[in-house]
N, CA, C and O atoms as a DFTB+ gen file, in Angstrom:
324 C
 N C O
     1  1     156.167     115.911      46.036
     2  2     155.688     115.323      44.814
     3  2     155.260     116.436      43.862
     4  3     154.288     117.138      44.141
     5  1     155.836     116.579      42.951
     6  2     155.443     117.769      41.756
     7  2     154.659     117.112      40.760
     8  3     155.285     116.271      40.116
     9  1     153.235     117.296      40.401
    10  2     152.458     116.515      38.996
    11  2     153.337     117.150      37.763
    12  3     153.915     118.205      37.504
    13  1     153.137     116.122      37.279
    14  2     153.199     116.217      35.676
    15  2     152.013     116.856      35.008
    16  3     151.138     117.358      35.714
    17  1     151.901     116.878      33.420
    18  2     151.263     117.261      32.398
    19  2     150.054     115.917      32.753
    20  3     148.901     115.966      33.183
    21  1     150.988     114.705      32.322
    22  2     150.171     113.877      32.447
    23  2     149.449     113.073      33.610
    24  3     148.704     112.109      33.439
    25  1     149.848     113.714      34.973
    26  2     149.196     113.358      36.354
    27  2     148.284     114.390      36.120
    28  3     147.376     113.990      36.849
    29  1     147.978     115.154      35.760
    30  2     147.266     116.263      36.139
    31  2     145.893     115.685      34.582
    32  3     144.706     115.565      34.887
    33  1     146.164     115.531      33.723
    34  2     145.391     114.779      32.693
    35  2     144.654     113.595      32.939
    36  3     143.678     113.221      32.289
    37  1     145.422     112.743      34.386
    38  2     144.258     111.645      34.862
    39  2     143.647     111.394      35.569
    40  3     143.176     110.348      36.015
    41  1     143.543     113.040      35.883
    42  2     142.312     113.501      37.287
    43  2     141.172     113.600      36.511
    44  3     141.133     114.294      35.495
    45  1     140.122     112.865      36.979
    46  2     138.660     112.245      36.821
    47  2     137.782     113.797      37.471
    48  3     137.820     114.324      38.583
    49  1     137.091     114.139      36.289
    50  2     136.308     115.652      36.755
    51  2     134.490     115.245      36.686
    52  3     133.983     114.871      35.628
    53  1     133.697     115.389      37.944
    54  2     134.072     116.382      38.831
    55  2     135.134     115.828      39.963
    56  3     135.101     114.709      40.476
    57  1     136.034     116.822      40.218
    58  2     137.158     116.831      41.092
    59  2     136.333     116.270      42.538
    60  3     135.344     116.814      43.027
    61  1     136.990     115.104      43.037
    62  2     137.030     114.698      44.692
    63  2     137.297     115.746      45.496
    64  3     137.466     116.909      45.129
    65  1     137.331     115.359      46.507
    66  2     137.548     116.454      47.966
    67  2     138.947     116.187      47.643
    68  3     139.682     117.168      47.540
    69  1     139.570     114.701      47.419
    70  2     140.964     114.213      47.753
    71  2     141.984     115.073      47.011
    72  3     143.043     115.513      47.458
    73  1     141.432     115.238      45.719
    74  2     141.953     115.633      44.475
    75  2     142.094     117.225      44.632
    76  3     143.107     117.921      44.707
    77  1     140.740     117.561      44.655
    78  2     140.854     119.399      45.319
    79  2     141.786     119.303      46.398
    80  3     142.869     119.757      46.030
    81  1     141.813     118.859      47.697
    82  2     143.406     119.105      48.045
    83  2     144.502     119.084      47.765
    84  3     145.169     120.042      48.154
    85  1     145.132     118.099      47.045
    86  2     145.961     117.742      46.522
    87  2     146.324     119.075      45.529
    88  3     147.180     119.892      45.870
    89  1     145.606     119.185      44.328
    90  2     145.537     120.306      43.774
    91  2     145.703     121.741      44.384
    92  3     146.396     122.537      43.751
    93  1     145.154     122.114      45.498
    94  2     145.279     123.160      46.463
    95  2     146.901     122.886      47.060
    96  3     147.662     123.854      47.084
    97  1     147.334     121.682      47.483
    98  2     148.731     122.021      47.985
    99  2     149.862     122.005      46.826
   100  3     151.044     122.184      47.120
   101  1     149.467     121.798      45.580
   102  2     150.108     121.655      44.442
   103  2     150.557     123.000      44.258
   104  3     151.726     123.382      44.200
   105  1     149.569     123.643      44.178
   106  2     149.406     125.080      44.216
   107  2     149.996     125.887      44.591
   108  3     150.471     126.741      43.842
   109  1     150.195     125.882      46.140
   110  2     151.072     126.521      47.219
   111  2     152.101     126.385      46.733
   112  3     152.836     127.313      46.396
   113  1     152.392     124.925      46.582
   114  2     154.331     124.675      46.507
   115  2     154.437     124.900      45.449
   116  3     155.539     125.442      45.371
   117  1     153.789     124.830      43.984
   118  2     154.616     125.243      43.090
   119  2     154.132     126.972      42.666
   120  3     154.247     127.420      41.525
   121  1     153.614     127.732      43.796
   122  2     153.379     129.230      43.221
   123  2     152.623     129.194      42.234
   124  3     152.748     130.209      41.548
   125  1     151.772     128.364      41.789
   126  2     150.799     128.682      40.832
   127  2     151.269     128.418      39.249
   128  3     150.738     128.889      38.243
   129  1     152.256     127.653      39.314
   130  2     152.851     127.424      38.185
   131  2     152.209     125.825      37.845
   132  3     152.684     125.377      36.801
   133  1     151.335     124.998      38.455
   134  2     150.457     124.111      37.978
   135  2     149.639     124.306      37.140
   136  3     149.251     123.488      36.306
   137  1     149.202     125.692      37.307
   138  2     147.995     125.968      36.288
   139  2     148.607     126.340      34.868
   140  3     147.767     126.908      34.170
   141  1     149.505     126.220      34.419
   142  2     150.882     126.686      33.195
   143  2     150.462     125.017      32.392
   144  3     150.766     124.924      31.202
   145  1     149.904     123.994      32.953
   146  2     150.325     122.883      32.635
   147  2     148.813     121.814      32.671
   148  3     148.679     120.759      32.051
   149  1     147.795     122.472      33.592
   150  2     146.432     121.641      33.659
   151  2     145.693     122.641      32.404
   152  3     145.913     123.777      31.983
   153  1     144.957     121.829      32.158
   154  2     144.159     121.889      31.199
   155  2     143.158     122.797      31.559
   156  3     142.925     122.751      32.767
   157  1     142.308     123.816      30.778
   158  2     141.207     124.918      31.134
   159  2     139.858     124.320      32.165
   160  3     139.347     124.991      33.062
   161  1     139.551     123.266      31.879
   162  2     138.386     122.314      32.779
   163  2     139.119     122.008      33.806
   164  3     138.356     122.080      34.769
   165  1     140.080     121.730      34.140
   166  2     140.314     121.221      35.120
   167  2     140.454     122.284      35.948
   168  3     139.915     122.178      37.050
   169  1     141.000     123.211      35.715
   170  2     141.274     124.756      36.201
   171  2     139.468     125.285      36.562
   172  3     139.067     125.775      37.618
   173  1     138.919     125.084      35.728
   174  2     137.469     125.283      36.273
   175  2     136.277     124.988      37.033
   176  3     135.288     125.593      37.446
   177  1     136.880     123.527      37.061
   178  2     136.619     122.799      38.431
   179  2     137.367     123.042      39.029
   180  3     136.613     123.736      39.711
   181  1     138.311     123.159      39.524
   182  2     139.037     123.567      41.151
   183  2     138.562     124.850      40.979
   184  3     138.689     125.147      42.167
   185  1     138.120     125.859      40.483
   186  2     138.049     127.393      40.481
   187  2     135.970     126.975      41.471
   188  3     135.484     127.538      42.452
   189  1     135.433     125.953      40.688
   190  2     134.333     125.863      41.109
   191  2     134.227     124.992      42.443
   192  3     133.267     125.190      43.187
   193  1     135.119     124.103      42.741
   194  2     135.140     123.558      44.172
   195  2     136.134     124.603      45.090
   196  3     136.729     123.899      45.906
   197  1     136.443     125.748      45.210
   198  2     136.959     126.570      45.310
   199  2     135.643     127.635      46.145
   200  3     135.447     127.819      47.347
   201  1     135.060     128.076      45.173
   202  2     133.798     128.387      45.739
   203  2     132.711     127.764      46.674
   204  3     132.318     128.381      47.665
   205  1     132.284     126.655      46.373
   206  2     131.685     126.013      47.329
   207  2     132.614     126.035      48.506
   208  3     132.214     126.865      49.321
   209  1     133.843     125.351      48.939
   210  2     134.045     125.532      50.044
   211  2     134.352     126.749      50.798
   212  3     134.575     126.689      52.007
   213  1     134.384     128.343      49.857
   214  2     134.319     129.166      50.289
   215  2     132.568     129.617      50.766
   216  3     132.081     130.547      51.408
   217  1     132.166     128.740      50.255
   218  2     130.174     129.141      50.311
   219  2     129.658     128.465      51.530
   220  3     128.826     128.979      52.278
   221  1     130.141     127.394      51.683
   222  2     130.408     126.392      52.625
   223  2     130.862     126.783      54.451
   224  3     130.367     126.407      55.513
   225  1     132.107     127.767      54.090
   226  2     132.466     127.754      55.444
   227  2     132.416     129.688      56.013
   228  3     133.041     130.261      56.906
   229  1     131.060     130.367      54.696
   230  2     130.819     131.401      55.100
   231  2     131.763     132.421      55.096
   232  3     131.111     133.455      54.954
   233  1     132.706     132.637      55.159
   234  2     133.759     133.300      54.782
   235  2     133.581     134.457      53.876
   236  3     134.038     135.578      54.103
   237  1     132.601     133.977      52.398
   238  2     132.180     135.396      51.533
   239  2     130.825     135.516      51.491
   240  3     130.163     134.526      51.178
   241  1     130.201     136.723      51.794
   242  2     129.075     136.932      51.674
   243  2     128.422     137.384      50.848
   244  3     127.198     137.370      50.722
   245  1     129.383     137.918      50.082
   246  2     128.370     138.617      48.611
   247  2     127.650     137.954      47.421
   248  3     126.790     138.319      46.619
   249  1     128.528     136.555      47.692
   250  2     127.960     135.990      46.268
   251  2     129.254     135.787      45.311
   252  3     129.084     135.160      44.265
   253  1     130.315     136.205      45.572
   254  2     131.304     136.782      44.796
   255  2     132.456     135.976      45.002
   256  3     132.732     135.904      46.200
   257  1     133.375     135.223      44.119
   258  2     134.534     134.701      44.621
   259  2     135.595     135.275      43.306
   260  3     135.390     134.933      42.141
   261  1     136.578     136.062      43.651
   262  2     137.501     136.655      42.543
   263  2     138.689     135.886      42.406
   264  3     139.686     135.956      43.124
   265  1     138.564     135.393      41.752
   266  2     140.291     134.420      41.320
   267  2     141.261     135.303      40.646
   268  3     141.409     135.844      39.550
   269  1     141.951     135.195      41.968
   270  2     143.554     136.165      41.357
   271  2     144.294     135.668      40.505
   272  3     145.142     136.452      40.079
   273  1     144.311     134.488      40.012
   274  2     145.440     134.199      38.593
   275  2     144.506     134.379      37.223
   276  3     145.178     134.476      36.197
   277  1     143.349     134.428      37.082
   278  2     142.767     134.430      35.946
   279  2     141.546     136.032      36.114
   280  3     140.825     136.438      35.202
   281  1     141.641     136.588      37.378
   282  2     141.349     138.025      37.083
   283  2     139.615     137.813      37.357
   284  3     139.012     138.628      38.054
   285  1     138.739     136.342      36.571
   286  2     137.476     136.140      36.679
   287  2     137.190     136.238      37.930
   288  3     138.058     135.896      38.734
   289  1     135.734     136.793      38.479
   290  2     134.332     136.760      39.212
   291  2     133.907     135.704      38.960
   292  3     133.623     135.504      37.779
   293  1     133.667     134.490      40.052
   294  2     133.061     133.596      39.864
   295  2     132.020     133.641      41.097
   296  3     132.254     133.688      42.304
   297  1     130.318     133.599      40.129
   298  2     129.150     134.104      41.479
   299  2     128.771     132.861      41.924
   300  3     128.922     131.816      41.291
   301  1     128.409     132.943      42.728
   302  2     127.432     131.548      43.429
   303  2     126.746     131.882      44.344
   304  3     127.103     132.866      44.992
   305  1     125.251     131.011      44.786
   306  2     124.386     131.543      45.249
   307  2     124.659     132.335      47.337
   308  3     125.092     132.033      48.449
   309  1     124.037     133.373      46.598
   310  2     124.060     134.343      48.092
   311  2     123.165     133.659      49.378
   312  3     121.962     133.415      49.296
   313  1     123.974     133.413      50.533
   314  2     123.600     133.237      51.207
   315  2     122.653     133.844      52.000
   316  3     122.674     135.026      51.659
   317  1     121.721     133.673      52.988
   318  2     120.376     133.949      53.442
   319  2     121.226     134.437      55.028
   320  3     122.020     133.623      55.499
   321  1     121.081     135.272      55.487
   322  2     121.434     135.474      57.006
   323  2     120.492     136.516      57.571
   324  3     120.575     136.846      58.754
């Protein structure tokens, strides 16, 4: 299933778990060429549910999540260990 302009326009923000997947395997299969076509918010919510589940399953510790298609540092709170 490949979204459209306009599937991707009638995703309800903040983004679901359902939707962040969906979006995440969108991703994969089309190489990142979804984001050519979603809108800047929507791109910023998945960039921000992105982080949480990286904050979530411990994985980064600095505080720090770097998004390779848009180059941004996105911080979120440092975990306590």
């Amino acid at each position: 299933m490949t979204l459209t302009k306009e599937d991707l326009d009638k995703i309800k923000l903040p983004l679901s778990d359902e939707d962040y997947r969906m979006l995440r395997e969108e991703d994969a299969r089309t190489c990142y060429k979804v984001w050519q076509l979603a809108s800047p918010e929507l791109r910023e919510a998945f960039d921000k549910k992105e982080a949480e589940r990286v904050d979530c399953n411990c994985r980064q510790k600095t505080g720090r999540l770097w998004n390779y298609l848009t180059g941004k540092i996105l911080y979120f709170d440092k975990l306590d260990y």
